[in-house]
Structures are given as C-alpha cells and as structure tokens.
C-alpha positions in Angstrom: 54.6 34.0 122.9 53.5 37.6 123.4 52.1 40.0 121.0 55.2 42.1 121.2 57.8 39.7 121.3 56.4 38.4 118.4 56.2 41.7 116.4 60.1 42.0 117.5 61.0 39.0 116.4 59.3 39.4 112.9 60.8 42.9 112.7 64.1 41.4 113.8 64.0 38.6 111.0 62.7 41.1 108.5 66.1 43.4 109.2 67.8 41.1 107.3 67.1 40.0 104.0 69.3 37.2 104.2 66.7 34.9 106.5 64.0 35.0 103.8 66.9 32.6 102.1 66.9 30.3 105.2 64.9 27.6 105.2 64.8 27.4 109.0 64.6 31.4 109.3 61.8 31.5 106.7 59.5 28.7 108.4 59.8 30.7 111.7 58.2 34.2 109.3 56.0 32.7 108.1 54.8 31.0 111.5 55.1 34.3 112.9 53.2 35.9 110.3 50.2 33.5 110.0 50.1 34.3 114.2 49.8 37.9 113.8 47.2 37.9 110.6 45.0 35.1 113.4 45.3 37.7 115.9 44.4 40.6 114.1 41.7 39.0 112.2 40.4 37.9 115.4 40.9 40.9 117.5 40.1 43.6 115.0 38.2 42.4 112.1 38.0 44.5 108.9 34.1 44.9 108.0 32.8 45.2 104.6 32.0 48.9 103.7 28.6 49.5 103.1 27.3 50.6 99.4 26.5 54.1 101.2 30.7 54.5 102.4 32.2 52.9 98.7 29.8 55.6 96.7 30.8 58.5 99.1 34.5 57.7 98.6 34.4 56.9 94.7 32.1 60.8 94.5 35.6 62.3 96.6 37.6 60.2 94.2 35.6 61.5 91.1 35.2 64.8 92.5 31.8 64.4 92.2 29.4 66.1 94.4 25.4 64.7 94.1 23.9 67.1 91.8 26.6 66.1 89.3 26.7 61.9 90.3 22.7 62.3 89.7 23.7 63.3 86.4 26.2 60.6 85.7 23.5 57.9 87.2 20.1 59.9 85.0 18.6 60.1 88.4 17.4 62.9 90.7 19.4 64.4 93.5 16.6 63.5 95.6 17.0 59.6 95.3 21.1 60.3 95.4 20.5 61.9 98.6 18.2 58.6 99.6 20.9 56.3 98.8 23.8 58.0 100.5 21.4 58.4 103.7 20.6 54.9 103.3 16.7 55.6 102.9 16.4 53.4 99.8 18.2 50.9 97.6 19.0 51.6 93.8 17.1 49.3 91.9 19.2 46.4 89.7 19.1 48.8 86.8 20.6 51.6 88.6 22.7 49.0 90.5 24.6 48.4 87.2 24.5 52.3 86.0 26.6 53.1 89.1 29.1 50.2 88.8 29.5 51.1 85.5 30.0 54.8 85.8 32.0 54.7 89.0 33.8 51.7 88.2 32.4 50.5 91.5 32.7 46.4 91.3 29.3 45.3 90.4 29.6 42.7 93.2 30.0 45.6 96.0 26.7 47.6 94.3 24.4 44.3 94.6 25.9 43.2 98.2 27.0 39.7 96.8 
C-alpha cells in the first residue's frame, strides 16, 4: 500500500468513531498505524535535542535571559555563554543546579 492511500484510509476509519468498536475495523488501525509510525521513524527520525537547544528553550520558557540564568545557576555569564555555545560542559555539580532550577530532567542535563 502507498503512503497516501494509507493516510486516507486511516483518516477514513478515523471519521467514524464507530470502527474503533469493530474488532475487524480496529485490527486494520492499528495495522495502519504501526505502518505509518515504521515509516516515519524510518524516514524522518526525531533526534535527541542537545543540552545547549533544552536550556535555550527552558531560558524562553522562564523568560530568562543569561545574566539572570547565571544568577539562578551561581555562575558567571561567561561560562553561561560557554555552555549555550557549546564551548564547555557544566560540571556534575552544576549539572544538578540547572536540573533543579529549570526543572530540566536530570537525565537530559548528564546525556544519559
């Protein structure tokens, strides 16, 4: 089956709310479904953000800017500015400050 006859045919079983019910109906979505996840995961994987991307976006979320996350981490701006360029790594201590502060998950901060 092609890409786009299978999307139809998902969108076309979805349309009714009924064929979830269906044993038959609900097989064949969930078929369909495990074909489009394969493709997608194989065609365009999703990459694991680096530590740089989750601060930057956590600092927009916080409305921090780096004078004030240095601050929140008891750092300087300078070695902010080093790990958002991706000159240096924070150490384990400041690893665990900046999970704890941002609410960043600690497994993220140490790349595990």
């Amino acid at each position: 089956m092609k890409k786009d006859a299978i999307i139809e045919r998902v969108e076309m079983l979805l349309q009714n709310p009924n064929n979830i019910e269906k044993p038959k109906q609900k097989i064949i979505l969930n078929l369909l479904l495990d074909l489009v996840a394969d493709y997608e995961e194989r065609n365009y994987p999703v990459k694991k953000p680096s530590l740089t991307e989750v601060i930057k976006f956590r600092m927009a979320e916080m409305n921090l800017n780096q004078k004030r996350l240095s601050e929140l981490l008891g750092v300087s701006t300078s070695r902010v500015s080093e790990y958002l360029n991706g000159k240096s790594e924070p150490t384990l201590k400041i690893a665990l400050i900046i999970s704890q502060k941002s609410g960043i998950d600690a497994s993220i901060v140490l790349g595990v």
